[in-house]
C-alpha positions in Angstrom: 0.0 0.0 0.0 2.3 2.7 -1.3 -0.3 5.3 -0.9 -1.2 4.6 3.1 -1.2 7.4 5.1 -0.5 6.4 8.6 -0.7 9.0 11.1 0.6 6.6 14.4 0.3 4.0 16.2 -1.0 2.7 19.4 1.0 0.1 20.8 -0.4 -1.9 24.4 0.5 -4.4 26.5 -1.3 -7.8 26.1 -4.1 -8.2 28.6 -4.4 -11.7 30.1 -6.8 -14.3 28.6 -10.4 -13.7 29.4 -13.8 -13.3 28.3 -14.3 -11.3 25.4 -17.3 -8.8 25.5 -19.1 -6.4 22.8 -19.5 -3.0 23.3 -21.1 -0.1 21.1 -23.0 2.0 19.7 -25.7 1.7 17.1 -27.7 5.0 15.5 -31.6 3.4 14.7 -33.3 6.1 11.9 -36.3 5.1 14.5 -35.0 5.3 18.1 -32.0 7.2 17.6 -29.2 6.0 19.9 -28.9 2.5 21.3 -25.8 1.3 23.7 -25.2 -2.4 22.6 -24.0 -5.2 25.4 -23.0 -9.0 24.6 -20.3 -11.2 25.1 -17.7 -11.1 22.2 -15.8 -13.4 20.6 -17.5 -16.3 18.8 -20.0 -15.8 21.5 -21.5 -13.0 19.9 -21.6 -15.0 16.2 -22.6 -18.1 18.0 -25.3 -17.2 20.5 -26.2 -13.8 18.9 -27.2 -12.5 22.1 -26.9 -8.5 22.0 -29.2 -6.3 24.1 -30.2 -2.5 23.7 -31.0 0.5 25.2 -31.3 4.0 24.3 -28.7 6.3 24.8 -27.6 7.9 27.1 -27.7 5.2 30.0 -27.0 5.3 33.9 -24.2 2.9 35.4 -27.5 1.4 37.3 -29.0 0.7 33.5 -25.6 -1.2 32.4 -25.8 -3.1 35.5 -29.6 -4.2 34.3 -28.6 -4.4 30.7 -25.8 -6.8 31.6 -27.9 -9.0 34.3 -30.4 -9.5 31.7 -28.7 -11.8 29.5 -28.2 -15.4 29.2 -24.9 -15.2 29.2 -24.7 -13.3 32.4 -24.1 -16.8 34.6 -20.6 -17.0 32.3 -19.8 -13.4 33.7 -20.3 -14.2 37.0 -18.0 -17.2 36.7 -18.5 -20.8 36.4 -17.0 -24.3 36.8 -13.9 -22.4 38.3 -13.5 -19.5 36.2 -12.8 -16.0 38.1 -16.2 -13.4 37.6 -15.2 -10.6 35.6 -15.8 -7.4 37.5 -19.5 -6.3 36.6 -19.3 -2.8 38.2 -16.3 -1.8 35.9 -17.9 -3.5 32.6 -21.2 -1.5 33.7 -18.8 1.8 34.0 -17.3 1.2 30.6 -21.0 0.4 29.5 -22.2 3.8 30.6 -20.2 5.7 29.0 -20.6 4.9 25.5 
């Protein structure tokens, strides 16, 4: 690619194995503004388990939106897997 322009880079150290999540933003010509939640990964092809709400939402909302899934037993951990940290996730969540 001779004619890339690349204007930096961002290099990060590797986080530890975990569970991947899905974050984001989606504009609906309806609703306007929906925050998106799911577990990522092939989770997110496989299960295609996403939930919604409308933008702007409160920490307390993530913490619903997140509790809500199917997949929220897997956050919480099982069969001897460490819980991720709900409060932060529901942070991040909020502030999309």
């Amino acid at each position: 690619m001779p004619e890339a322009r690349i204007i930096g880079v961002v290099v990060q150290k590797m986080v530890k194995p975990g569970k991947e999540i899905i974050v984001g933003l989606h504009r609906d010509t309806q609703f306007g503004p929906l925050v998106m939640f799911g577990l990522g990964g092939v989770y997110v092809n496989v299960l295609r388990e996403t939930t919604f709400r409308l933008a702007p939402i409160s920490v307390k909302e993530a913490v619903d939106m997140i509790a809500e899934t199917k997949t929220f037993p897997i956050l919480r951990g099982v069969r001897g897997e460490p819980a991720s940290d709900i409060s932060a996730l529901a942070e991040v969540i909020s502030r999309v």
